[in-house]
N, C-alpha and C positions, 0 to 999 in steps of 0.2 A: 028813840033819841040816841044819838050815835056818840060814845063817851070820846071823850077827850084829854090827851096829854099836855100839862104843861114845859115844854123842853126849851132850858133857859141857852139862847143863841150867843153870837159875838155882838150882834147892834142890841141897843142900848132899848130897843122894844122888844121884849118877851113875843113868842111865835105859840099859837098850839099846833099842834098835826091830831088833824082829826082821823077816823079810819078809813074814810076815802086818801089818804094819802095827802092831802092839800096843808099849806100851809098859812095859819090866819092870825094878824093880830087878838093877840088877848086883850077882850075888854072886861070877862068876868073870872071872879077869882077860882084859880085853879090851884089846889094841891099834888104837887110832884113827887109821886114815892119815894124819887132818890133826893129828899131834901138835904143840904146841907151848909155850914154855917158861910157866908158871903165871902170869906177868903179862900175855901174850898169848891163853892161850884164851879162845875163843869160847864164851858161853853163849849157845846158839841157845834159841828159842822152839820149842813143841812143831812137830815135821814132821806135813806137812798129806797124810793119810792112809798109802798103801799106794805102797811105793817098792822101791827092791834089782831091779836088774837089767830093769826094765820098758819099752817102746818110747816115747822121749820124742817128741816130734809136733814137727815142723818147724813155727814160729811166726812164720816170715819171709817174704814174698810174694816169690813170684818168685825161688825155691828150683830147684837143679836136682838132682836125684835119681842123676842118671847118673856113672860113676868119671870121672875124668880120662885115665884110662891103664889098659891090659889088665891082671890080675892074673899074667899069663904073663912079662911083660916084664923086663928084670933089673934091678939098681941100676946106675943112670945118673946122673951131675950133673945133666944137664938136668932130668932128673924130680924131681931131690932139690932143686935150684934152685926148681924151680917150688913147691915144695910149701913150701922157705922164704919165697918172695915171696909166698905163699897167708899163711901163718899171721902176716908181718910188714903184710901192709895188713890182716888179720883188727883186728891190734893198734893198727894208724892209726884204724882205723872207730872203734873201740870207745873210742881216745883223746879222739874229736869229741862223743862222749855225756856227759851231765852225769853227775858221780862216782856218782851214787843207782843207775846203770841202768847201771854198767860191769862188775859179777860177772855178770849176769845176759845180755849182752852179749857178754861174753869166750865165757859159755856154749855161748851160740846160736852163736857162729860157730868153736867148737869142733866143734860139733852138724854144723855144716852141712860142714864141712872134712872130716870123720871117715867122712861120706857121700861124699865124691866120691872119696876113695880106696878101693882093693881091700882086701877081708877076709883076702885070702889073696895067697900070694906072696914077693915079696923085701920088700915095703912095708907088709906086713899088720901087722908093730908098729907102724909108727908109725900106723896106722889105730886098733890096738886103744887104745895111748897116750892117743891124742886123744878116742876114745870114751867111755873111764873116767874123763878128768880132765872131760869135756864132763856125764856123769853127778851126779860125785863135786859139781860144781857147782852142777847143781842141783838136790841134796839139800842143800847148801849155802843158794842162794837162795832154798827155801822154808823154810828156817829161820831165815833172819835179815830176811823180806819186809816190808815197812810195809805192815803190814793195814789202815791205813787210807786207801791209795792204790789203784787200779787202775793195772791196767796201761798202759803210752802205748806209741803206738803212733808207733814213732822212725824217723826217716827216715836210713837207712846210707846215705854217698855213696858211687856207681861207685870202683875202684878199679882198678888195672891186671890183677888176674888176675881179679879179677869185674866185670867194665864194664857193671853196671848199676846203677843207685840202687832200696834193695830198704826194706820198710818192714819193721821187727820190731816186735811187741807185747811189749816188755820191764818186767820187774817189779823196783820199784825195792824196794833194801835201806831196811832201817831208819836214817834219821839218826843216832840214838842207838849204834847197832851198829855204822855204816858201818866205823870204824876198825879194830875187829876181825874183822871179815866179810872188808875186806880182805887182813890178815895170813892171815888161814883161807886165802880163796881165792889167794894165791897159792905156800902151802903145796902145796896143790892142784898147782898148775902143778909146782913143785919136783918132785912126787912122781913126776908124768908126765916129767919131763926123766928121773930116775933111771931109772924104770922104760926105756925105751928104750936108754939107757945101756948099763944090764945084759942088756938083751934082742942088744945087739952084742957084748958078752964075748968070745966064742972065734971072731971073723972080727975081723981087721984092715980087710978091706973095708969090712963091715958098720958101724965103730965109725967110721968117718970118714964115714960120709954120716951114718948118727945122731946125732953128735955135732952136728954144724952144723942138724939139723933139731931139736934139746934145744935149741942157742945161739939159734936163731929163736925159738923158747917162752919165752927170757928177757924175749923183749917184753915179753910176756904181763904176765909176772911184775913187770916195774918199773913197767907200766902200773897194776896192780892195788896198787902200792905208792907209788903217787904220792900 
């Protein structure tokens, strides 16, 4: 059975998009990750084809593809440190970007973070975390994208865990949208802090290095709410 998104449109009947890509009157009830209270939602523009769980492409030059750390390895501060200082200059890069190009930004460097951690292991949530809200984004920024821009191609400066100056080709949101594109995406974020959260539940260990790598994604969050 093939899951389905509720994505609330501009007409006045609710659409799903299924993962064939189509789009169908809702007749049964669906819960939307990015809920939010009825003067804040988001009416995105139709999404731009065939999405739900598909391999998004690294759009940043001079990417590195390799984990930071074995997936063997256990929960350590060090490592939990680093991966806060990862996602906290992720939040500085993205802060240096004009507002149009910072959902689509936050994205990419969710995208790229999501990659250098292990799939598996003691760190494997906050991997999955990062992945789904790096996703959830951008099904997000192709719904709310100013079609009548192209992409630029934005120059991220060196940062202390990534010391190098790396160019993205990022897609600016709609002017008109931007304020609610924003509140979306940092629902988004939210959702990823909870999920992590809960995924620490029954370790006390667990809940004290997650929690501080959830407080780091508040960046994110006040970034996207600026």
């Amino acid at each position: 059975m093939k899951t389905k998104f509720l994505i609330p449109l501009l007409s006045t009947l609710p659409l799903v998009l299924g993962l064939d890509g189509a789009l169908t009157p809702a007749n049964a009830r669906a819960v939307s990750p990015w809920t939010l209270p009825p003067s804040q939602e988001l009416a995105p523009i139709p999404v731009e084809g065939h999405y739900g769980g598909e391999d998004l492409s690294d759009d940043s030059e001079g990417s590195d593809a390799r984990t930071i750390f074995a997936s063997s390895l256990p929960l350590d501060l060090e490592r939990t440190n680093l991966i806060i200082r990862m996602i906290e200059d992720a939040s500085d890069r993205c802060d240096r970007v004009i507002n149009i190009y910072q959902i689509d930004c936050v994205r990419s460097e969710y995208s790229r973070i999501s990659k250098l951690l292990p799939s598996s292991g003691a760190y494997s949530d906050v991997q999955e975390a990062m992945a789904d809200a790096a996703r959830d984004l951008e099904r997000l920024v192709r719904a709310t994208r100013d079609r009548d821009q192209r992409r630029a191609r934005v120059r991220l400066p060196a940062r202390p865990t990534d010391p190098r100056n790396r160019n993205a080709r990022l897609r600016p949101t709609s002017p008109q949208m931007l304020g609610r594109a924003q509140a979306q995406a940092a629902a988004i974020i939210d959702e990823a802090r909870t999920q992590l959260i809960r995924a620490a539940a029954n370790s006390d260990k667990r809940k004290t290095h997650f929690q501080k790598v959830a407080q780091a994604m508040n960046s994110s969050k006040v970034l996207l709410r600026s």
